[in-house]
PDB file of N, CA, C and O in Angstrom:
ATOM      1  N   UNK A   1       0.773  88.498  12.304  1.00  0.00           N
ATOM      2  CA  UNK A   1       0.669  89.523  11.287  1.00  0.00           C
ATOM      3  C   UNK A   1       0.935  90.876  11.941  1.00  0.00           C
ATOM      4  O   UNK A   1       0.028  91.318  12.647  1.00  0.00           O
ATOM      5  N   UNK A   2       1.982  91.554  11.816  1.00  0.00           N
ATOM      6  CA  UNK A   2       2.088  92.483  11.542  1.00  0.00           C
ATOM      7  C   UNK A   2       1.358  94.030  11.345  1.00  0.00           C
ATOM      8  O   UNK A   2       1.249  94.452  10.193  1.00  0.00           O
ATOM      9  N   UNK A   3       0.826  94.923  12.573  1.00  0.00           N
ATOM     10  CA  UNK A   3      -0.457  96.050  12.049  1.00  0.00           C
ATOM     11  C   UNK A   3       0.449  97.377  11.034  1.00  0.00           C
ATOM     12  O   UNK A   3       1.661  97.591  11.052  1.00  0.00           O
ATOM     13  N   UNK A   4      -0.243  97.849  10.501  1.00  0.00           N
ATOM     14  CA  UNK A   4       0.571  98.947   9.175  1.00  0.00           C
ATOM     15  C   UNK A   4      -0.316 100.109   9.318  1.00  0.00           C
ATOM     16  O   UNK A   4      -1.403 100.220   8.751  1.00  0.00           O
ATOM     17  N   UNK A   5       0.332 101.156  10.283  1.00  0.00           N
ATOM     18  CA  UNK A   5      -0.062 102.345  10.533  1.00  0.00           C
ATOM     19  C   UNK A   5      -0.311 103.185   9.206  1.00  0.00           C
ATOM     20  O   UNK A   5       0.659 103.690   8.640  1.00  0.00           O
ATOM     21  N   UNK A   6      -1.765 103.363   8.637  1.00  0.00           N
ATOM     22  CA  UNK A   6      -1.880 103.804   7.424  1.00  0.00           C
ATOM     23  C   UNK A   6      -2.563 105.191   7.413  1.00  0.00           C
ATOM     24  O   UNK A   6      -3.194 105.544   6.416  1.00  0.00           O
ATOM     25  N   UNK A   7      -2.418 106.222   8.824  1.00  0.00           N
ATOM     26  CA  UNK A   7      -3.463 107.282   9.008  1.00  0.00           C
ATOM     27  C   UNK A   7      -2.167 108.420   8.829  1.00  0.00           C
ATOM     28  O   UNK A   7      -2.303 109.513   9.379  1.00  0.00           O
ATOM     29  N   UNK A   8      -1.118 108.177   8.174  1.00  0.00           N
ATOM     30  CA  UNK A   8      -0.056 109.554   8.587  1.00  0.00           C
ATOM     31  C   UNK A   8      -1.133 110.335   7.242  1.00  0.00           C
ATOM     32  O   UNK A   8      -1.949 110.021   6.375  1.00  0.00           O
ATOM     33  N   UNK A   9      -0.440 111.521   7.825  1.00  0.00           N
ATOM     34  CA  UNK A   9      -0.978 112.413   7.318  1.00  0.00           C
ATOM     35  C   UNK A   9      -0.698 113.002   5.527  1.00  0.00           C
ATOM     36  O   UNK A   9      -1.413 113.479   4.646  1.00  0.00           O
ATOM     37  N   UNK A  10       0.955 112.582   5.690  1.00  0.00           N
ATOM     38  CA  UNK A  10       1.217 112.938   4.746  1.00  0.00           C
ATOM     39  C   UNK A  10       1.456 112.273   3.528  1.00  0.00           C
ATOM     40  O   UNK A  10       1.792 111.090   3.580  1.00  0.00           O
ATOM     41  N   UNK A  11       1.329 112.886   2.345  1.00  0.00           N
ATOM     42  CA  UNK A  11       0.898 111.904   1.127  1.00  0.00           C
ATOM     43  C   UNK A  11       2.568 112.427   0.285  1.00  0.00           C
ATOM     44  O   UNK A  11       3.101 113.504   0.019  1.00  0.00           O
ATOM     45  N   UNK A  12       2.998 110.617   0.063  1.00  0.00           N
ATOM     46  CA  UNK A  12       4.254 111.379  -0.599  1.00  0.00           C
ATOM     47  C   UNK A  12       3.887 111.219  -2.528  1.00  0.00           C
ATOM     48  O   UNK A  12       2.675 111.037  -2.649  1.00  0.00           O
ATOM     49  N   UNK A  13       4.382 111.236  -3.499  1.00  0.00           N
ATOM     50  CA  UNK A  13       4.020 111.709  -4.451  1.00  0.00           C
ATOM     51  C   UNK A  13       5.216 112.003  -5.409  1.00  0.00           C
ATOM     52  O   UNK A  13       6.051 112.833  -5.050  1.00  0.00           O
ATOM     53  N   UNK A  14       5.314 111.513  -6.335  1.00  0.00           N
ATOM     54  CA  UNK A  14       6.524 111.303  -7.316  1.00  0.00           C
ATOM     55  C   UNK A  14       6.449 112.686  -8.351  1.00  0.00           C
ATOM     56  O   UNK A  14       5.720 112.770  -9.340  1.00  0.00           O
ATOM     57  N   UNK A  15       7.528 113.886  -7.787  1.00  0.00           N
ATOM     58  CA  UNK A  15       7.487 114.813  -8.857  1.00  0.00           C
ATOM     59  C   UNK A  15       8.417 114.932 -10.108  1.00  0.00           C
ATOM     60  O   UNK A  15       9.544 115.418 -10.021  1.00  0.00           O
ATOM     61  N   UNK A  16       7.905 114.478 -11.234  1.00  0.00           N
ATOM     62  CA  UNK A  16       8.920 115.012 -12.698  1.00  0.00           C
ATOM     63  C   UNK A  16       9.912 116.040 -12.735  1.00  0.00           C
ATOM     64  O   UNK A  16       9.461 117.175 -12.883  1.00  0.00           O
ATOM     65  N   UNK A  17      11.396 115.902 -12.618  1.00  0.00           N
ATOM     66  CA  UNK A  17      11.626 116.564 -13.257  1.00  0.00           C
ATOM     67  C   UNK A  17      11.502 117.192 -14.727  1.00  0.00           C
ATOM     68  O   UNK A  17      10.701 116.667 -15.500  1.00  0.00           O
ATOM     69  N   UNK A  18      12.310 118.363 -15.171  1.00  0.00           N
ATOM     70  CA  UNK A  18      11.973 118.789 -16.335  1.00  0.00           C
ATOM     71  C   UNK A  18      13.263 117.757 -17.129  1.00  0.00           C
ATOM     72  O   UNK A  18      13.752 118.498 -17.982  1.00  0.00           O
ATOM     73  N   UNK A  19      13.648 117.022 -17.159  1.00  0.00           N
ATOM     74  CA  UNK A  19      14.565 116.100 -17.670  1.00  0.00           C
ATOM     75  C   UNK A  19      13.670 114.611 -18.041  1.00  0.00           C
ATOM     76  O   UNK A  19      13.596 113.972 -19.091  1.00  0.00           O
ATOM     77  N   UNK A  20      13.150 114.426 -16.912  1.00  0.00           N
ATOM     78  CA  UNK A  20      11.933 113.010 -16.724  1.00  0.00           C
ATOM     79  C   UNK A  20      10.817 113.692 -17.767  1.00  0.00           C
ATOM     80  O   UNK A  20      10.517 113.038 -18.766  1.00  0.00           O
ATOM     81  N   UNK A  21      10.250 114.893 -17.565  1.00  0.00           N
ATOM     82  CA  UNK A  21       8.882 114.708 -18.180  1.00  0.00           C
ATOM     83  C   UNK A  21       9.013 115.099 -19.524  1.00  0.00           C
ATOM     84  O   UNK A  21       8.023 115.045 -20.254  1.00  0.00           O
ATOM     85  N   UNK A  22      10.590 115.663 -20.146  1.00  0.00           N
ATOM     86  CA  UNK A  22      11.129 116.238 -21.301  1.00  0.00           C
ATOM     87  C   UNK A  22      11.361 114.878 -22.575  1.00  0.00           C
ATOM     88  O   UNK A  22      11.192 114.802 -23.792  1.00  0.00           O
ATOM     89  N   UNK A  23      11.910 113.789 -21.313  1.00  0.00           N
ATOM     90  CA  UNK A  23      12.565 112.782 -21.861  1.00  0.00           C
ATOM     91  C   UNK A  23      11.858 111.339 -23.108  1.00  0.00           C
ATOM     92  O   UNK A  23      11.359 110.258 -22.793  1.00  0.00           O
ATOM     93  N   UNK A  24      12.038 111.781 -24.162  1.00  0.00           N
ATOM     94  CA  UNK A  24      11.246 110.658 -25.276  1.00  0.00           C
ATOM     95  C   UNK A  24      10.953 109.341 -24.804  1.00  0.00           C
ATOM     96  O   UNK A  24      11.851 108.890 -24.094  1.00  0.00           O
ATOM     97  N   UNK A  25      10.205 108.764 -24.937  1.00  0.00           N
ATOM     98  CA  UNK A  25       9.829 106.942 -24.907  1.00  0.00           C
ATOM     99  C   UNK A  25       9.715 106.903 -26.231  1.00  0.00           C
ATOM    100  O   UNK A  25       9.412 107.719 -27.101  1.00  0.00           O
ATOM    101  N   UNK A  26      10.176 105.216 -26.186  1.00  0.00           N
ATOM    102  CA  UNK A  26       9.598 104.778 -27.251  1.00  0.00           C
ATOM    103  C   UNK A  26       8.783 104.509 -28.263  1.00  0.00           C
ATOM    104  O   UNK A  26       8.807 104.165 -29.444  1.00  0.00           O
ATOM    105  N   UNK A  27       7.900 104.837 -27.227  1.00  0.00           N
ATOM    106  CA  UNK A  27       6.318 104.588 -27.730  1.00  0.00           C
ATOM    107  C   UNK A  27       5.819 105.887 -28.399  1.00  0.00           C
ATOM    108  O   UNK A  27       4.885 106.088 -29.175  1.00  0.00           O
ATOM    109  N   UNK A  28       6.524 106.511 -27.980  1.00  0.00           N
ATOM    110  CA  UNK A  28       6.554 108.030 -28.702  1.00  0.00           C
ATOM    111  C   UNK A  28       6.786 108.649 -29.961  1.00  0.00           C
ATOM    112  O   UNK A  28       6.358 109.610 -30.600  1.00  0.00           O
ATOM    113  N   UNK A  29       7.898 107.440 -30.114  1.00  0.00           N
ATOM    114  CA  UNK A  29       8.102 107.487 -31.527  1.00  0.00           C
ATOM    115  C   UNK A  29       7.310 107.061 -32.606  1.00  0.00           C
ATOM    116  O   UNK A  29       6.815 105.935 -32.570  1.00  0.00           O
ATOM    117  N   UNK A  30       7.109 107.874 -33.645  1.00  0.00           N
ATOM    118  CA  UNK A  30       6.023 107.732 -34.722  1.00  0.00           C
ATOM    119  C   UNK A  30       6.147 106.225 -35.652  1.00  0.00           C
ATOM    120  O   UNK A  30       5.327 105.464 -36.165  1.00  0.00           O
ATOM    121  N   UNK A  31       7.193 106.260 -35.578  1.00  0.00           N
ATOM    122  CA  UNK A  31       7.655 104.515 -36.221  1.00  0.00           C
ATOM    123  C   UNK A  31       6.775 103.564 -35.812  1.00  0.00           C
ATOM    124  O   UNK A  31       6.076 102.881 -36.559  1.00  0.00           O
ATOM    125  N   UNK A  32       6.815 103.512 -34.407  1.00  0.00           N
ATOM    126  CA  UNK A  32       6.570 102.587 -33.619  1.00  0.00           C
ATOM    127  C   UNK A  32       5.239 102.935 -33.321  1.00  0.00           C
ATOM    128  O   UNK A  32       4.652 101.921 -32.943  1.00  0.00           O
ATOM    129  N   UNK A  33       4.605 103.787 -33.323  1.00  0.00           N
ATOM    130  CA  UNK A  33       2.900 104.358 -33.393  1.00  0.00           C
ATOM    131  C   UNK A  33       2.131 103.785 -34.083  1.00  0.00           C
ATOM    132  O   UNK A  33       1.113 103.135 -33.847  1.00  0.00           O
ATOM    133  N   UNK A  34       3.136 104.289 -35.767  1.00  0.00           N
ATOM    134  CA  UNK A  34       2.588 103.437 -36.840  1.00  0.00           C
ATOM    135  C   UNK A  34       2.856 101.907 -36.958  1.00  0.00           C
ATOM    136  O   UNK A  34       2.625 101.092 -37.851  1.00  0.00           O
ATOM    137  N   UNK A  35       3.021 101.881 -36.604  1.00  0.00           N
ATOM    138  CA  UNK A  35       3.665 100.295 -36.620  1.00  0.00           C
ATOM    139  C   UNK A  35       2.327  99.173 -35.735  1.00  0.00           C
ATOM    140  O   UNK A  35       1.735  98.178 -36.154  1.00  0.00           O
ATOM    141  N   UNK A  36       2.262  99.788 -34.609  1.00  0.00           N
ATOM    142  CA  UNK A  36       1.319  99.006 -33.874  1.00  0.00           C
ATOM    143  C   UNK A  36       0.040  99.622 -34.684  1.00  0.00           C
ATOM    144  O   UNK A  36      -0.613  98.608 -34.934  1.00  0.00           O
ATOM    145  N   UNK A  37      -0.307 100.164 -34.951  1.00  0.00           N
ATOM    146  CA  UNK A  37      -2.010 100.786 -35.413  1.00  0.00           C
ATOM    147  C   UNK A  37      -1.643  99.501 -36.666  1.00  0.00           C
ATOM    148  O   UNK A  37      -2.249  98.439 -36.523  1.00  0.00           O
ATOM    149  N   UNK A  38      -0.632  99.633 -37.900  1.00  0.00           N
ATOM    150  CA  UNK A  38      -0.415  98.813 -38.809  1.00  0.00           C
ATOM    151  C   UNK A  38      -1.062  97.159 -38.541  1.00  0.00           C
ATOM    152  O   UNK A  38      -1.880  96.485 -39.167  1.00  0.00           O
ATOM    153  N   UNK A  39      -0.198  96.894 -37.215  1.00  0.00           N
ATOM    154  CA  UNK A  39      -0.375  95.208 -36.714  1.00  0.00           C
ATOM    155  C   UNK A  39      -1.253  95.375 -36.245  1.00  0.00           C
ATOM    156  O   UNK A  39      -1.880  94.539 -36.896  1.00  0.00           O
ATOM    157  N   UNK A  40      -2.034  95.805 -35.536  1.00  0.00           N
ATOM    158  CA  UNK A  40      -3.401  95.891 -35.021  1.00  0.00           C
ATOM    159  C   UNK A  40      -4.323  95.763 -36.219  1.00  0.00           C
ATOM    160  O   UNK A  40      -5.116  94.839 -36.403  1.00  0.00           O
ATOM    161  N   UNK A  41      -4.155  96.622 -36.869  1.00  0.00           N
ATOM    162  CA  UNK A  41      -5.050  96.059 -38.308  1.00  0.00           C
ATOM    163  C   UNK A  41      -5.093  94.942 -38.515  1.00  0.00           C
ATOM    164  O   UNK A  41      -6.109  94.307 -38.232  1.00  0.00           O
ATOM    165  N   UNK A  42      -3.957  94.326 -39.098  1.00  0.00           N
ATOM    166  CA  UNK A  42      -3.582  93.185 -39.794  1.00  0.00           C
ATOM    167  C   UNK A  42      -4.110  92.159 -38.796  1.00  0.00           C
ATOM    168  O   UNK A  42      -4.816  91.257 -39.248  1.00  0.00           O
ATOM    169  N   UNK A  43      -3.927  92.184 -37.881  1.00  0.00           N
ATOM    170  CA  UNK A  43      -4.652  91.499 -36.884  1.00  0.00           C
ATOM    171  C   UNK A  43      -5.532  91.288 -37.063  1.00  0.00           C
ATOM    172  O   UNK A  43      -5.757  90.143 -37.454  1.00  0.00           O
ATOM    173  N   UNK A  44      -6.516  92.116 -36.926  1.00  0.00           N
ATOM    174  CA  UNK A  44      -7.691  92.524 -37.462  1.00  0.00           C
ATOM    175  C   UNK A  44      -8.396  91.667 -38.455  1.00  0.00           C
ATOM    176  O   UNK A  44      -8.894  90.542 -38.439  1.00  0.00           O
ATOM    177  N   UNK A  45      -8.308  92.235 -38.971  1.00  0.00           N
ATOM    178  CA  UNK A  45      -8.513  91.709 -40.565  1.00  0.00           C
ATOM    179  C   UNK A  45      -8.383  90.539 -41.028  1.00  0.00           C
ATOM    180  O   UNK A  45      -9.320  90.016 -41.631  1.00  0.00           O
ATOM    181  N   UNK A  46      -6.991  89.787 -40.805  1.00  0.00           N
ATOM    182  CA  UNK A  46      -6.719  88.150 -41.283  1.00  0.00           C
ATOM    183  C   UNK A  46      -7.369  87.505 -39.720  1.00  0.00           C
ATOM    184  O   UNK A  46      -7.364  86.307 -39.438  1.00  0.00           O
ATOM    185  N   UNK A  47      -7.725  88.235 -39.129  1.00  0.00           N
ATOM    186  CA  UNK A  47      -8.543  87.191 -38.119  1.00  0.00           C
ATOM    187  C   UNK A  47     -10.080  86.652 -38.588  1.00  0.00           C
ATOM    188  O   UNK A  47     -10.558  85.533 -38.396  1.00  0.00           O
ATOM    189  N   UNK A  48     -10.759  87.934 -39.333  1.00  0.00           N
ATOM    190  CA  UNK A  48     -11.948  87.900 -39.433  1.00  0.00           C
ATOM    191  C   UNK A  48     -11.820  87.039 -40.898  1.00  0.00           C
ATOM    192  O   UNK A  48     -12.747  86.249 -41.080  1.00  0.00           O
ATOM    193  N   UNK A  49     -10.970  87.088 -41.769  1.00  0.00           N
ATOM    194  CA  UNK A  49     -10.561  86.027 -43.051  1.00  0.00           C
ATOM    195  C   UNK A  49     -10.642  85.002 -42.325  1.00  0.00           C
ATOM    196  O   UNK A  49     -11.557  84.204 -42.524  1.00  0.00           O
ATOM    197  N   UNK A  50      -9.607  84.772 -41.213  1.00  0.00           N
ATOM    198  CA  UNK A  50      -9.506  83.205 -41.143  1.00  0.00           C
ATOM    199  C   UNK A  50     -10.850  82.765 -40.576  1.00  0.00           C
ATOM    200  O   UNK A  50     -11.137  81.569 -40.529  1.00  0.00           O
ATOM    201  N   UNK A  51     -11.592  83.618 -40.190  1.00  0.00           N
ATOM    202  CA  UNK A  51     -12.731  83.063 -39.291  1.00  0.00           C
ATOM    203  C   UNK A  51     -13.849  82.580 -40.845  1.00  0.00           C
ATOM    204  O   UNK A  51     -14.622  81.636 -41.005  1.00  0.00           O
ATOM    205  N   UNK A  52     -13.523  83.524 -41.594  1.00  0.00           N
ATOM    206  CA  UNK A  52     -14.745  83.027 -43.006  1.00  0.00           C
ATOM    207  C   UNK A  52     -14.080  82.115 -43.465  1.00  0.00           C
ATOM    208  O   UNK A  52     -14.818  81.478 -44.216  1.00  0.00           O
ATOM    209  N   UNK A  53     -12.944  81.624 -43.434  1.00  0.00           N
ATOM    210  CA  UNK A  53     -12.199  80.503 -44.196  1.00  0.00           C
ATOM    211  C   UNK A  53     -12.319  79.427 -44.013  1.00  0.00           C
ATOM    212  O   UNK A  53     -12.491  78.563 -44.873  1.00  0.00           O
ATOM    213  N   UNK A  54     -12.191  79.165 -41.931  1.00  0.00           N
ATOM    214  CA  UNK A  54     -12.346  78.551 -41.446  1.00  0.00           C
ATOM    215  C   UNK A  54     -13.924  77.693 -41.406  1.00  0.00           C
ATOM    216  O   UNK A  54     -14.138  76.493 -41.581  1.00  0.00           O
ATOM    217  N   UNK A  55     -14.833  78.749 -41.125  1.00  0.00           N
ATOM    218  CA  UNK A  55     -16.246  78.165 -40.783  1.00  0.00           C
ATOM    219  C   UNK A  55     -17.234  78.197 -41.823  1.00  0.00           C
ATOM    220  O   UNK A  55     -17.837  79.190 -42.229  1.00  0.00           O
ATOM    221  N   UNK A  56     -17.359  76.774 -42.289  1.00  0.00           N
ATOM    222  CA  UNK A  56     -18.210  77.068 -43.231  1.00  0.00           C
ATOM    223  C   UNK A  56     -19.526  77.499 -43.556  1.00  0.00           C
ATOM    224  O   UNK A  56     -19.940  77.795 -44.677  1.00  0.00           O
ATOM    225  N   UNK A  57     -20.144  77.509 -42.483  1.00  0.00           N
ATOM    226  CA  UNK A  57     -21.452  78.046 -42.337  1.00  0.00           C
ATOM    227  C   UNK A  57     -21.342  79.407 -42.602  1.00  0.00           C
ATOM    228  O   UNK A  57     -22.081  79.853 -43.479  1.00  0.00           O
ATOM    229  N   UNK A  58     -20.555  80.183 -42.017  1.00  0.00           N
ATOM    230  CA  UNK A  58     -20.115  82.043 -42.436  1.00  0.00           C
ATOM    231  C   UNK A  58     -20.147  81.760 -43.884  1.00  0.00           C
ATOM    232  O   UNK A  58     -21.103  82.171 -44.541  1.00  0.00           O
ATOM    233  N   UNK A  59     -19.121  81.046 -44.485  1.00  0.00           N
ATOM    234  CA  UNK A  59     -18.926  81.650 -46.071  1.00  0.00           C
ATOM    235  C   UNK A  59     -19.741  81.221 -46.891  1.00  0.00           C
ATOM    236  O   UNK A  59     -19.745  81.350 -48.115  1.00  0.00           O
ATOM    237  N   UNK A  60     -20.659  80.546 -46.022  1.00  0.00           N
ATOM    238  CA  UNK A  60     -22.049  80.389 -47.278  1.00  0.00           C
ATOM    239  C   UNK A  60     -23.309  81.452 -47.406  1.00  0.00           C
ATOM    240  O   UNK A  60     -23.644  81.530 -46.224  1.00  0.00           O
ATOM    241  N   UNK A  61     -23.917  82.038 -47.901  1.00  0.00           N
ATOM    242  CA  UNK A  61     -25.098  83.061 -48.071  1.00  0.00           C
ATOM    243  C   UNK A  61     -26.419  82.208 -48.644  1.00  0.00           C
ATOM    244  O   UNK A  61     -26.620  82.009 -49.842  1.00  0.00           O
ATOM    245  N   UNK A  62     -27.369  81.695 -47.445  1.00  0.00           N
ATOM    246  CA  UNK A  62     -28.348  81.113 -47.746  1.00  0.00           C
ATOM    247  C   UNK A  62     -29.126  81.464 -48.398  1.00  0.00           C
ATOM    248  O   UNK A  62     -29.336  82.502 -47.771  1.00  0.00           O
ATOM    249  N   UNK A  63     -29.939  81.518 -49.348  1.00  0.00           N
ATOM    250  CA  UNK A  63     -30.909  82.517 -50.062  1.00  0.00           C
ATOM    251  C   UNK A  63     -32.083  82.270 -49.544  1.00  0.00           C
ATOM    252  O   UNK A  63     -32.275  81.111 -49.177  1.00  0.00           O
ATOM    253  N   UNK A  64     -33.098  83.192 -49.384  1.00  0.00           N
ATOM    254  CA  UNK A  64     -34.270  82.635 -49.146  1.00  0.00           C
ATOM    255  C   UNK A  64     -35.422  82.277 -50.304  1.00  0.00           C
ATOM    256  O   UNK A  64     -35.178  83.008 -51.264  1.00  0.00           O
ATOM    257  N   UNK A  65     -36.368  81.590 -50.533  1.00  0.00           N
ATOM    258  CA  UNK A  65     -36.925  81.403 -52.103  1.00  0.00           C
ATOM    259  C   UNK A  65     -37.819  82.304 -51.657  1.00  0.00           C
ATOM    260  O   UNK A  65     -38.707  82.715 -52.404  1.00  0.00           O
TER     261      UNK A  65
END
C-alpha cells in the first residue's frame, strides 16, 4: 500500500465562474419544480389510499359500546 502525503498546506477549491454560477439547471425550472412537489403528492396520497384499501383492519372504525 501505497502512503498519501495529506499535510500540504494548500487547499485547492473549485471557483464559479460568472458563466457557471449564471448558468440555469433544470431543476430550476418552474415546470419541473412543479412537477415533482405535484408527484410527490400523488405519491403521497394514493399510498396512504392504497394502504386503507389494502388493510382491512385500517378501514374498519371499531366502536366502543
Amino acid at each position: 500500500m501505497v502512503g498519501r502525503n495529506c499535510s500540504s498546506g494548500t487547499l485547492q477549491t473549485h471557483r464559479f465562474t460568472d458563466d457557471e454560477a449564471n448558468k440555469p439547471r433544470v431543476i430550476d425550472s418552474p415546470v419541473i419544480y412543479y412537477s415533482f412537489i405535484a408527484a410527490s403528492y400523488a405519491i403521497g396520497f394514493w399510498g396512504v389510499i392504497a394502504v386503507l384499501a389494502l388493510k382491512e383492519n385500517w378501514r374498519r372504525v371499531k366502536a366502543n359500546p
